[in-house]
BALOBA-1460 file (C-alpha; in Angstrom, 3 decimals):
// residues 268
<rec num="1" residu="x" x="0.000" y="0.000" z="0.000"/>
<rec num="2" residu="x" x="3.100" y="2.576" z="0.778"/>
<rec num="3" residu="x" x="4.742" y="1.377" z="-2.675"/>
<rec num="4" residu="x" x="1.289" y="2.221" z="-4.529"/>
<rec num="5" residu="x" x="1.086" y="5.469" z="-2.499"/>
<rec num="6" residu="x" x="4.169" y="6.467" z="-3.288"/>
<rec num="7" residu="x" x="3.803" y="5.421" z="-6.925"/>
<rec num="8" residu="x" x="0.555" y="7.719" z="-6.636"/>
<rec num="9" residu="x" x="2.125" y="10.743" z="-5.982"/>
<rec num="10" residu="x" x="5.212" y="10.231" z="-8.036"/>
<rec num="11" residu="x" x="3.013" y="9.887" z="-11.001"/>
<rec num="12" residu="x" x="0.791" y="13.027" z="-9.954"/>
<rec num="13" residu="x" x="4.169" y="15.057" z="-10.330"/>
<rec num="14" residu="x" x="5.352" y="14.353" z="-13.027"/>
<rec num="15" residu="x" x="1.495" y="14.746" z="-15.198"/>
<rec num="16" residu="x" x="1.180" y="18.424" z="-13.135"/>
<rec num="17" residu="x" x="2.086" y="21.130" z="-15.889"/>
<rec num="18" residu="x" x="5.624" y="22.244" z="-15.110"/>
<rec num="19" residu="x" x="6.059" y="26.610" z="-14.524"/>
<rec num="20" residu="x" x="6.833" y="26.501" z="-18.542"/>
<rec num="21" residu="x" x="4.009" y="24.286" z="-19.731"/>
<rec num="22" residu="x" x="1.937" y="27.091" z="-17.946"/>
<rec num="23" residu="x" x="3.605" y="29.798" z="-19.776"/>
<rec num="24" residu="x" x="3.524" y="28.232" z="-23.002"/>
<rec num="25" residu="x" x="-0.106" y="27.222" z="-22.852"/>
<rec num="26" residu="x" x="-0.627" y="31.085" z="-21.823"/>
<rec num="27" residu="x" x="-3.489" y="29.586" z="-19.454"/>
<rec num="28" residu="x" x="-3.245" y="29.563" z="-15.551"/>
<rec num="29" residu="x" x="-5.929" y="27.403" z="-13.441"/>
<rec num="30" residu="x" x="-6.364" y="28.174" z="-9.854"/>
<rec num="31" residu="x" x="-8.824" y="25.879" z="-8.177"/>
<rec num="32" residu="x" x="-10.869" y="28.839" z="-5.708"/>
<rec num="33" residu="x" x="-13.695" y="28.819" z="-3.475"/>
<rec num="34" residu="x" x="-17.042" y="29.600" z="-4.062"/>
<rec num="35" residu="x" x="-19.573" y="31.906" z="-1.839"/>
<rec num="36" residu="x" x="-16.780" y="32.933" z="0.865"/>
<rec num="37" residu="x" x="-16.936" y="36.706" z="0.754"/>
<rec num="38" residu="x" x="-14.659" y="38.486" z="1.269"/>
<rec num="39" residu="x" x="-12.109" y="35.759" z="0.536"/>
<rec num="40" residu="x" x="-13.867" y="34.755" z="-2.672"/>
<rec num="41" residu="x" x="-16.863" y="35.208" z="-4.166"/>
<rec num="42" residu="x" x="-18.601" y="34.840" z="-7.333"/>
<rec num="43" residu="x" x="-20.557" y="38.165" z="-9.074"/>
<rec num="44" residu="x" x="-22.437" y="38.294" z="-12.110"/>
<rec num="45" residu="x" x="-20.156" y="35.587" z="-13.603"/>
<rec num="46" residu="x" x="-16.821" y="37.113" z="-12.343"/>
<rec num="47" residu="x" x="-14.837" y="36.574" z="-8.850"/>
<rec num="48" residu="x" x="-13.596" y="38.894" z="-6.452"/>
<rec num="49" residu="x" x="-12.120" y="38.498" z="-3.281"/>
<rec num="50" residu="x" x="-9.077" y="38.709" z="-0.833"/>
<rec num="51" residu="x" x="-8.072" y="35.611" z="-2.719"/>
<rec num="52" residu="x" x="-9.007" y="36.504" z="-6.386"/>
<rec num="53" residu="x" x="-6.546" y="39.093" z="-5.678"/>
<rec num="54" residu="x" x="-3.675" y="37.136" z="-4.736"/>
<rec num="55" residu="x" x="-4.618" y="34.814" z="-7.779"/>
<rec num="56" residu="x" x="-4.231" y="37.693" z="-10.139"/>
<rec num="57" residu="x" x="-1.045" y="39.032" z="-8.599"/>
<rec num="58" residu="x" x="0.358" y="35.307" z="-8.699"/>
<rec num="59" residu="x" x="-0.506" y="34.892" z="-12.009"/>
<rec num="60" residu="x" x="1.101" y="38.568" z="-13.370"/>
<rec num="61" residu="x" x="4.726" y="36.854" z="-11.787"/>
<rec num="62" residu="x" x="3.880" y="33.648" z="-13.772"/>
<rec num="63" residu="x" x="3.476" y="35.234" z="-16.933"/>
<rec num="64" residu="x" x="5.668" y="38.580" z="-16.507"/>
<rec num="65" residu="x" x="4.626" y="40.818" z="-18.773"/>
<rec num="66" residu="x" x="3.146" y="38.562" z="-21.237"/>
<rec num="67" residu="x" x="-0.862" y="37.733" z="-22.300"/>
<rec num="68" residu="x" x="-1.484" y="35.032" z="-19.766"/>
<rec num="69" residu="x" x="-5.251" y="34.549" z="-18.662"/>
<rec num="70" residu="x" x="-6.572" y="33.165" z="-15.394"/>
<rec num="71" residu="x" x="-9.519" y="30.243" z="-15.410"/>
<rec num="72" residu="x" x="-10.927" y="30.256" z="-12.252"/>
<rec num="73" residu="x" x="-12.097" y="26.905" z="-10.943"/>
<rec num="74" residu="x" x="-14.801" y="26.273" z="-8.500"/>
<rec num="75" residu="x" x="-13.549" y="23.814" z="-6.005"/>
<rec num="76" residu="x" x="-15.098" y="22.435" z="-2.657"/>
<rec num="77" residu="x" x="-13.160" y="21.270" z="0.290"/>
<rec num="78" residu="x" x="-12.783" y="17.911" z="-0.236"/>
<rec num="79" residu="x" x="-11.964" y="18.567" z="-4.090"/>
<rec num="80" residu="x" x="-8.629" y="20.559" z="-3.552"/>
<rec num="81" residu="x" x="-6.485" y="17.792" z="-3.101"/>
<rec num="82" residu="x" x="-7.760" y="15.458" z="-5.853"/>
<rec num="83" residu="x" x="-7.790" y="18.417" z="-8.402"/>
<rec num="84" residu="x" x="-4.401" y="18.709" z="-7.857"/>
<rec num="85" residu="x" x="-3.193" y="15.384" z="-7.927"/>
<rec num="86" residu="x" x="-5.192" y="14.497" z="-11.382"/>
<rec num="87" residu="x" x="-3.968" y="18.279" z="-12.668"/>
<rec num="88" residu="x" x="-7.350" y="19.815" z="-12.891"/>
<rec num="89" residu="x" x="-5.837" y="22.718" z="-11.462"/>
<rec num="90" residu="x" x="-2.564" y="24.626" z="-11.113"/>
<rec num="91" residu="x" x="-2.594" y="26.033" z="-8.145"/>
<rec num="92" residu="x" x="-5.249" y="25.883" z="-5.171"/>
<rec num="93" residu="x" x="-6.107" y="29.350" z="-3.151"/>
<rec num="94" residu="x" x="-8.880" y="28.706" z="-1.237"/>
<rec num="95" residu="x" x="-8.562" y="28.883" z="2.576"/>
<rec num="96" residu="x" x="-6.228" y="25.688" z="2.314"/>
<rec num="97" residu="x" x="-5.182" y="24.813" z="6.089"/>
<rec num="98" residu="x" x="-1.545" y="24.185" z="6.163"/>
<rec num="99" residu="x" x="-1.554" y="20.612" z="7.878"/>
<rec num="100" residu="x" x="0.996" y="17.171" z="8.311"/>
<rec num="101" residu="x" x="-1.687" y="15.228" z="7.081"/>
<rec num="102" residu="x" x="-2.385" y="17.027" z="3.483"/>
<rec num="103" residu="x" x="1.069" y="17.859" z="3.507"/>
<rec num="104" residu="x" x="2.060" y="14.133" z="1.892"/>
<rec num="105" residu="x" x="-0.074" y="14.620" z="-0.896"/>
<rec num="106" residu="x" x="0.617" y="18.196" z="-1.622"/>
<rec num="107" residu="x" x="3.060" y="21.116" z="-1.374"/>
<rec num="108" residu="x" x="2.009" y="24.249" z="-0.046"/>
<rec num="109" residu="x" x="3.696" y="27.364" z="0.132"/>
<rec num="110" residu="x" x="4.571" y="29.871" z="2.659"/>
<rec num="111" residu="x" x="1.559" y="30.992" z="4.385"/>
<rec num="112" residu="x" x="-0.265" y="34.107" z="3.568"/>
<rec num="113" residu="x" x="-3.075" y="34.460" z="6.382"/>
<rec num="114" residu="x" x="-3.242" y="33.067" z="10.008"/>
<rec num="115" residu="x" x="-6.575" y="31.803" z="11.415"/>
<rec num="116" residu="x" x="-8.681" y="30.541" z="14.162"/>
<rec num="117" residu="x" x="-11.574" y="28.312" z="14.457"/>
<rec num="118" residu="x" x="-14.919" y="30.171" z="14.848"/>
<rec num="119" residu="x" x="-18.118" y="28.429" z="16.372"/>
<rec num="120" residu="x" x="-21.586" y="30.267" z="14.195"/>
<rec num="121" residu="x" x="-24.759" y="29.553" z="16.478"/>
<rec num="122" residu="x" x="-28.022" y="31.389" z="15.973"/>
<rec num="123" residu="x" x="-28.680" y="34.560" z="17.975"/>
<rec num="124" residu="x" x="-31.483" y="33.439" z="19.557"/>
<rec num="125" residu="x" x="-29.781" y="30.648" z="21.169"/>
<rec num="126" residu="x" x="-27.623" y="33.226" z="23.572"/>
<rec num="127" residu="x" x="-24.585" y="30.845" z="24.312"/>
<rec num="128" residu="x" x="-22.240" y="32.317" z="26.105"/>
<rec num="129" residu="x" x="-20.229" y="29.435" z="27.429"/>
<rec num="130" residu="x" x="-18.594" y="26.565" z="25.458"/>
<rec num="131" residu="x" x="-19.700" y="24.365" z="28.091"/>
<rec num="132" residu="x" x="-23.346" y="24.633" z="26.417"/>
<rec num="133" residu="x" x="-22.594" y="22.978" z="23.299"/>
<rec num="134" residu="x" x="-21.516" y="19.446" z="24.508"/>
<rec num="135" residu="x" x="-24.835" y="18.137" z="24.190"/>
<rec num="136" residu="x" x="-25.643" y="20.464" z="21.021"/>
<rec num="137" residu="x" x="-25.280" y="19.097" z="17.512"/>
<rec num="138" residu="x" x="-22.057" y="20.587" z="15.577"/>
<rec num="139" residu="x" x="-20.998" y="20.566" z="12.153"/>
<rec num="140" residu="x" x="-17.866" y="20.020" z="10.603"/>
<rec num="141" residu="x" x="-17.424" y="20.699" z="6.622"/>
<rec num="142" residu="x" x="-17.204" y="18.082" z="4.236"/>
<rec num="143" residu="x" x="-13.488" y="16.605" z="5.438"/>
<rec num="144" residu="x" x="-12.035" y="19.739" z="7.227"/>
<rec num="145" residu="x" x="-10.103" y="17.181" z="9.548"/>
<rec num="146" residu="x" x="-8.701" y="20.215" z="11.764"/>
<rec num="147" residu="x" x="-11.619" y="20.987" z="13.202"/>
<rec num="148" residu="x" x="-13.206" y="17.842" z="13.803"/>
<rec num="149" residu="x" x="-9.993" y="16.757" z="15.480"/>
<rec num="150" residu="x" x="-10.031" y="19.985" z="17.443"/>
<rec num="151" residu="x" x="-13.602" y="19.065" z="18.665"/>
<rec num="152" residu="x" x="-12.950" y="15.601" z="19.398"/>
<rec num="153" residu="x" x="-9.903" y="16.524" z="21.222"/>
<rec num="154" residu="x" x="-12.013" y="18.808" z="23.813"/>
<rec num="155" residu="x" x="-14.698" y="15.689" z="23.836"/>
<rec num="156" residu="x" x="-17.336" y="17.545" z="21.672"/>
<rec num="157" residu="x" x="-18.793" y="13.984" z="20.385"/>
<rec num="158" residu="x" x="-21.559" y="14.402" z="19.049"/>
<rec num="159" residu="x" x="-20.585" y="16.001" z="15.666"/>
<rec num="160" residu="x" x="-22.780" y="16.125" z="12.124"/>
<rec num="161" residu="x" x="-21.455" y="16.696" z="8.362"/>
<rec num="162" residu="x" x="-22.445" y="18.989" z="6.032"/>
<rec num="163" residu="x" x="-20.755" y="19.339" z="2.489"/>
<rec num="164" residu="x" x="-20.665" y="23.233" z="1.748"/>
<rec num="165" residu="x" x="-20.511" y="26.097" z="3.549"/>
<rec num="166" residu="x" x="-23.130" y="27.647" z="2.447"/>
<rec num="167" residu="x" x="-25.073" y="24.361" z="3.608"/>
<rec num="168" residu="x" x="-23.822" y="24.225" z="6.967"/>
<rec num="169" residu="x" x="-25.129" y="27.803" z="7.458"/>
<rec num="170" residu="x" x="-28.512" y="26.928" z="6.581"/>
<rec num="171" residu="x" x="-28.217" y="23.966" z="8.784"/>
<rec num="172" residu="x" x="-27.845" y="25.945" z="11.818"/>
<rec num="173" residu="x" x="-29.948" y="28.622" z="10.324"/>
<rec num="174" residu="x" x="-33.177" y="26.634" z="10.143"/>
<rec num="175" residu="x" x="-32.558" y="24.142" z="13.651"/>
<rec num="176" residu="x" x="-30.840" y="20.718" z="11.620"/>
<rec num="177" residu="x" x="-27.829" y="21.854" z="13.474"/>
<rec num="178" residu="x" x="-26.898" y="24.024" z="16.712"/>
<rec num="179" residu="x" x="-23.877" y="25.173" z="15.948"/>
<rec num="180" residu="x" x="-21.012" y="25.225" z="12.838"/>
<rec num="181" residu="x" x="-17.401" y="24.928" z="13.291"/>
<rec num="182" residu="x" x="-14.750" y="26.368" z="10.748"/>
<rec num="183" residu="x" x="-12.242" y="28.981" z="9.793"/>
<rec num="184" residu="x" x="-13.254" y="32.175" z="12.228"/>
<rec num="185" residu="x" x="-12.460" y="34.117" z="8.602"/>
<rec num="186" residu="x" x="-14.984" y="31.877" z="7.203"/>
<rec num="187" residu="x" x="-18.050" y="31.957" z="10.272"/>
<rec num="188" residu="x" x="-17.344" y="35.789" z="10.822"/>
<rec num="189" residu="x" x="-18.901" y="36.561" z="7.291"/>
<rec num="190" residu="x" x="-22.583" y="34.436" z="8.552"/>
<rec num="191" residu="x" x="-22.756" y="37.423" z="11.478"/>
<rec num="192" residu="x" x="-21.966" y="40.052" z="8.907"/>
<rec num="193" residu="x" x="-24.419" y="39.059" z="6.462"/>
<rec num="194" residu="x" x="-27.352" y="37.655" z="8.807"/>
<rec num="195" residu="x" x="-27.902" y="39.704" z="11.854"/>
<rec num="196" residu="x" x="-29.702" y="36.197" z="13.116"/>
<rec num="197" residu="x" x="-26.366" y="34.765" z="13.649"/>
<rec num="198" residu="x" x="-23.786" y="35.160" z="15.892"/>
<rec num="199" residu="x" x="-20.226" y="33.680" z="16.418"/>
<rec num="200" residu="x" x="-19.702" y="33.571" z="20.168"/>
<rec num="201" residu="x" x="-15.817" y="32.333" z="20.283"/>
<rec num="202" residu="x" x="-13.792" y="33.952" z="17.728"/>
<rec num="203" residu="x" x="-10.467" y="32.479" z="18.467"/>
<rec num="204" residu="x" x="-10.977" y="28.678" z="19.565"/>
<rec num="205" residu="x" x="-7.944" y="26.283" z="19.166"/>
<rec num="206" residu="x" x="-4.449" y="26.798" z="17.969"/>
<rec num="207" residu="x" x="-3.636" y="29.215" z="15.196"/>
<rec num="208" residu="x" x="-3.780" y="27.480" z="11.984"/>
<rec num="209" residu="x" x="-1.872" y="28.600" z="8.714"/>
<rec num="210" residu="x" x="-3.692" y="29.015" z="4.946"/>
<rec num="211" residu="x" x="-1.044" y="28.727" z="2.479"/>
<rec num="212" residu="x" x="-1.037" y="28.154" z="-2.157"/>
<rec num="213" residu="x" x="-1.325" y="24.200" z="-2.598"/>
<rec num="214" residu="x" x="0.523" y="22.432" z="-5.305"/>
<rec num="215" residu="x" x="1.072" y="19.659" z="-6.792"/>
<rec num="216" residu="x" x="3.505" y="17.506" z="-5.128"/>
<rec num="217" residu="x" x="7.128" y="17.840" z="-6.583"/>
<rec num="218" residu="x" x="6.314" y="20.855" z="-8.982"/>
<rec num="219" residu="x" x="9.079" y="22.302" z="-7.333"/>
<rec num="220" residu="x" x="9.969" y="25.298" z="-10.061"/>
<rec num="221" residu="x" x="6.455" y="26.676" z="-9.714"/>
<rec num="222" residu="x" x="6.079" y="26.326" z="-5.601"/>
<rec num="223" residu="x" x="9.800" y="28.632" z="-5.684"/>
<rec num="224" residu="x" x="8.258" y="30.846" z="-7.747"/>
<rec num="225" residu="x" x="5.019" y="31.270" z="-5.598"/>
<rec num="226" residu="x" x="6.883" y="31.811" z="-2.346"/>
<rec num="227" residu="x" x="9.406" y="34.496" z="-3.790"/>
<rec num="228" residu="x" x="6.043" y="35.960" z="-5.128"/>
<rec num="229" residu="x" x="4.344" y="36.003" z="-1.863"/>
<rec num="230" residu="x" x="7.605" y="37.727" z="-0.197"/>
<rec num="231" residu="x" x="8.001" y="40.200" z="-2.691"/>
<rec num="232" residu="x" x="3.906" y="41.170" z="-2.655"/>
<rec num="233" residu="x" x="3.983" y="41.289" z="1.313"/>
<rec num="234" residu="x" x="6.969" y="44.102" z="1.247"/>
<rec num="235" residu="x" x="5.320" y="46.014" z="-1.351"/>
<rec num="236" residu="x" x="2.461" y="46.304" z="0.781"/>
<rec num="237" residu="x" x="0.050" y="44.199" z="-1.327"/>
<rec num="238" residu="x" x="-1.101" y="42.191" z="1.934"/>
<rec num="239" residu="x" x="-2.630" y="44.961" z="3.321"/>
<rec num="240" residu="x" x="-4.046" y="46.777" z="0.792"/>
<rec num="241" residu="x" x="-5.854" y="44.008" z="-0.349"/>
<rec num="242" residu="x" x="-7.189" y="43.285" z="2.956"/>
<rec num="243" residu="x" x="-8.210" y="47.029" z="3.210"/>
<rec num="244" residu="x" x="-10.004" y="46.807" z="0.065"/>
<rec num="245" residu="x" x="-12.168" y="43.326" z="0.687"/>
<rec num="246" residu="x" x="-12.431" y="42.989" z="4.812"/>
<rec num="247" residu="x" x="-12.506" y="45.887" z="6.237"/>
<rec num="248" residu="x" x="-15.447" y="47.144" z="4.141"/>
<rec num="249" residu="x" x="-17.087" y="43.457" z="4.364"/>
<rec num="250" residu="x" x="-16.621" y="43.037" z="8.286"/>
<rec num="251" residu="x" x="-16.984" y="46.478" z="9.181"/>
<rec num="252" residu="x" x="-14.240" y="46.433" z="12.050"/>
<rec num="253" residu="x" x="-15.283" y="43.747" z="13.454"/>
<rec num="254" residu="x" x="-12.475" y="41.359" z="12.880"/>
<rec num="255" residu="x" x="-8.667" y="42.642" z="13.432"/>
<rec num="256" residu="x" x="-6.155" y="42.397" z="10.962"/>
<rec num="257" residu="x" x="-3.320" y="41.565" z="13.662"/>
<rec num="258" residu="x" x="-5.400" y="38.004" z="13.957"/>
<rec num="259" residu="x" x="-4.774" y="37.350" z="10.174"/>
<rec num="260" residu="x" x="-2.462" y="38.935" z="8.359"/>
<rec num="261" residu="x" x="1.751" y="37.532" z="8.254"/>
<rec num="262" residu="x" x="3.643" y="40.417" z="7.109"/>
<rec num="263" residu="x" x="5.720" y="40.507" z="10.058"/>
<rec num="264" residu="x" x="6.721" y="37.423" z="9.491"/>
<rec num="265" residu="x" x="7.634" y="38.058" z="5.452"/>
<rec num="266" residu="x" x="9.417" y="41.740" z="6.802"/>
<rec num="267" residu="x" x="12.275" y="39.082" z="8.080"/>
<rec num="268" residu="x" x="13.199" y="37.272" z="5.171"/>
């Protein structure tokens, strides 16, 4: 089974289009996400988002100065890593959790944003304590493993699966569900949008890391990603894109200390 493994991802490499295939195809693909404003969203047949951005800046240092085009590529959580490994996609950017576990079956890059797991409940509800959600029914999304093993860890057992985001919201929404674990990036946006909502605990767990997936072994374009991702963080790019999409989506109510790495990039 380790051989075929192995064998699996071996293979995956070498069919992923190399940095130049891109370029000489003059076509990037970037798997994204859909409905996750202000990360990424669809409008009138065209994306925007914190994310769309970085896509578009990626792709200008892929293609220099040249006519290269973007194809966007819808992509749910438990399709990023597949789409990679069968090269439906170039690149992945959409809220990708840095983790051991995906880590064997593809590369990711530096991280760009830093989150915490958020907990959406409905207003009405008033839970103020975590305490009150051990007998509740939670949802986890599709196979985001971190925070299932996050709940299970702190004996939250009795967990439920939903396969979208956008489903999980109506879950809790309409009483299938109590409560919907995720990305606090991801939850915050329910409170913003539906003043039913709330998100109680902002910050649960350990800080997690969202970072560009590739396809394992495409080393030339996962160097070229990373130097792109220093170079747009000490121009500033970070946070003016994050001035453009969340502060005028949350409204000040999410910090940008909690998310945003450029510290981190100002020392390399």
């Amino acid at each position: 089974m380790k051989l075929f493994f192995a064998l699996f991802l071996f293979c995956a490499g070498l069919f992923a289009n190399s940095l130049e295939g891109i370029k000489q195809s003059g076509t990037i693909r970037i798997g994204v996400r859909e409905g996750r404003p202000p990360l990424s969203q669809s409008k009138n047949g065209e994306f925007e988002g914190f994310e769309i951005s970085l896509a578009r800046a990626l792709s200008k240092s892929v293609f220099g100065k040249g006519r290269g085009k973007i194809e966007f590529i819808p992509v749910t959580a438990g399709e990023r890593i597949p789409y990679l490994a069968n090269n439906k996609v170039d690149l992945i950017i959409g809220t990708f959790i840095i983790t051991p576990e995906r880590s064997k079956h593809v590369d990711f890059s530096i991280p760009y944003l830093s989150v915490n797991f958020g907990v959406l409940t409905r207003k009405a509800d008033t839970i103020s304590d975590i305490s009150q959600l051990r007998d509740m029914k939670i949802l986890v999304e599709g196979n985001a493993t971190a925070p299932e093993l996050y709940l299970k860890k702190e004996k939250f057992d009795n967990l439920m699966r939903c396969a979208t985001t956008k489903e999980c919201y109506e879950m809790v929404k309409n009483g299938q569900a109590d409560a919907y674990v995720n990305d606090n990036i991801i939850v915050l946006a329910y409170e913003i949008m539906d003043k039913t909502m709330d998100v109680p605990f902002k910050t649960l767990g350990p800080t997690e890391f969202i970072g560009v997936g590739v396809s394992k072994g495409n080393k030339e374009l996962l160097e070229l990603v990373n130097a792109e991702l220093i170079k747009l963080s000490k121009e500033g790019f970070f946070e003016r894109a994050y001035n453009e999409t969340f502060e005028p989506f949350y409204k000040k109510a999410v910090d940008k200390k909690y998310f945003l790495l450029d510290g981190i990039y100002s020392l390399l």
